[in-house]
N, C-alpha and C positions, 0 to 999 in steps of 0.2 A: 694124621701122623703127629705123634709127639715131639715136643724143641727135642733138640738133642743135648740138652744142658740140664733138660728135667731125668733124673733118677727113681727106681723106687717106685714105679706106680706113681709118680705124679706127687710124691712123698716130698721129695728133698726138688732141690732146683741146684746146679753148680755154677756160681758168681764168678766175677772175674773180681780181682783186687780192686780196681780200678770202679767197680759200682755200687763197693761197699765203703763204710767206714774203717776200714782198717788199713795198716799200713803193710805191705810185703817188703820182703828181704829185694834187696835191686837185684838179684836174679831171676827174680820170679817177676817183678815187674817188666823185665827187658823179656822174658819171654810172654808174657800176656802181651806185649804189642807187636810181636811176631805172631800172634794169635795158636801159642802154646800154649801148653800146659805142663808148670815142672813136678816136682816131688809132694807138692803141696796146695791144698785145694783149699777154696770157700764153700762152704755148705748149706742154704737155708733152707729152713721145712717151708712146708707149701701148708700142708695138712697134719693135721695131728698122727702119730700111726708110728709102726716098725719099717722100714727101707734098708737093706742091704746095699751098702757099697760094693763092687766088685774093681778092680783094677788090674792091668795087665802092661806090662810094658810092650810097647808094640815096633820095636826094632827087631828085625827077622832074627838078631843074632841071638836074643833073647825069649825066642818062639819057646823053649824047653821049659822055661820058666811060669811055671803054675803061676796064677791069677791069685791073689790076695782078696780079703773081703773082709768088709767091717759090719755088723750090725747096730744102726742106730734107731733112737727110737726118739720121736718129735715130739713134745708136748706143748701144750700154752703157754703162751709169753704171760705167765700169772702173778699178781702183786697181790702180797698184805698188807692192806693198811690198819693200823700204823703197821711201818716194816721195821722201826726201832727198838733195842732192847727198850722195856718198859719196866718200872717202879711204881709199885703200886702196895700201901696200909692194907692190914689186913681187917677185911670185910669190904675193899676196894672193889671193884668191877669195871671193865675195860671190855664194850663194843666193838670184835674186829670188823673188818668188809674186805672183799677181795675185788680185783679189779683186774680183768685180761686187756691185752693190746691186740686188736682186731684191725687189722690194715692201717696202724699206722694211729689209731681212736683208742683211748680210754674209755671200756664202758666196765661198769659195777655188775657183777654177779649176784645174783640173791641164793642164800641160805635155804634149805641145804644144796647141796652140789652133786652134780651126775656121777663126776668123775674122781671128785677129791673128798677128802677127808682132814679135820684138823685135830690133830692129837697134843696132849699134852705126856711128854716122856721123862725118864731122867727129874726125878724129884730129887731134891737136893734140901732136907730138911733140917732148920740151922738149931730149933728144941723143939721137939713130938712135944707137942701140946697136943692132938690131935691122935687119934688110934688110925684113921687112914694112913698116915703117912706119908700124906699128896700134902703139894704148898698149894697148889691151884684147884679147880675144879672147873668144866668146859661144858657147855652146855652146846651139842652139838648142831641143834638144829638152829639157834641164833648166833654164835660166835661170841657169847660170851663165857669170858675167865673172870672167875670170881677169888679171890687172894683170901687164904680160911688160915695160914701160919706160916710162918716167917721160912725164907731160904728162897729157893729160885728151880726154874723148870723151863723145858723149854719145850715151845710151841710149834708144832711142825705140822705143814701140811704134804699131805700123802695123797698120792695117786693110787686109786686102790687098785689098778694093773701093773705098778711100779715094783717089783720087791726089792728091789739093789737103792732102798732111802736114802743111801749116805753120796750116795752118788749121780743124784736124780736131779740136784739143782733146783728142786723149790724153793719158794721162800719159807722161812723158819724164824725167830726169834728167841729170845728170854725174857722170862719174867719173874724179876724181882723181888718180892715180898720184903719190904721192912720196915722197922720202927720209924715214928718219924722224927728226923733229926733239928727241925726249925718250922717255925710259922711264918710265914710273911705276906706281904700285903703289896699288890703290885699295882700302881695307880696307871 
């Protein structure tokens, strides 16, 4: 038999406030040590995948009242490194690496990826030197962006069973392209 705290196929797990890092509103805290549950939940994935919430208020007087339901969908705790906008001369080149959190451990993913994809979008071109049109260029099976004319782009990585991008919470960045402004010498 499954916890009765696990949801979703084994998908999601429901936290209590009190096991996570966050903080609850103190009515929600004084009902988690009555061992309630108010208006408001902790959610964590277990596994990657889609999990249906369903909920129901369960006071007889509110029996009439159809069951609510959320769909969510779990992905990997996934990092780019570098995760910062980046500036980079043009003929520049910048190595990214990705890196998942697996129970709590950093480990590095290798190039290319099952699930993901790193796109470069949104060219932002400051003078078309160039008949592409693109400030960058990405070489998808190593992760490098190569800087070929000046402006800025950004670098998004894509679940390729995601379509809702903007809403998907991966890491993303910018990259910069520019003249360079000073030289210096850093002892």
């Amino acid at each position: 038999m499954a916890c009765p705290r696990c949801v979703g196929c084994l998908q999601l797990m429901i936290l209590r406030y009190s096991e996570a890092e966050y903080s609850p509103p103190a009515y929600i805290a004084e009902m988690e040590k009555e061992e309630k549950q108010g208006d408001m939940i902790l959610v964590s994935g277990i596994k990657t995948g889609a999990a249906i919430i369903k909920v129901r208020i369960s006071e007889p007087f509110y029996k009439k009242v159809a069951a609510a339901s959320i769909r969510l969908l779990v992905l990997e705790n996934i990092f780019l490194i570098p995760s910062q906008d980046i500036y980079l001369l043009v003929g520049a080149y910048i190595k990214y690496r990705v890196a998942k959190m697996v129970q709590g451990r950093m480990t590095e993913v290798k190039f290319p990826l099952e699930h993901y994809t790193l796109e470069l979008q949104d060219h932002r071109v400051s003078c078309n030197i160039s008949l592409s049109g693109k400030v960058a260029l990405l070489d998808e099976k190593t992760a490098m962006v190569t800087a070929v004319q000046l402006g800025h782009t950004n670098l998004i990585f894509v679940h390729k069973n995601v379509h809702m991008r903007s809403v998907s919470g991966l890491p993303n960045c910018t990259i910069y392209v520019v003249e360079p402004g000073f030289l210096g010498i850093f002892r």
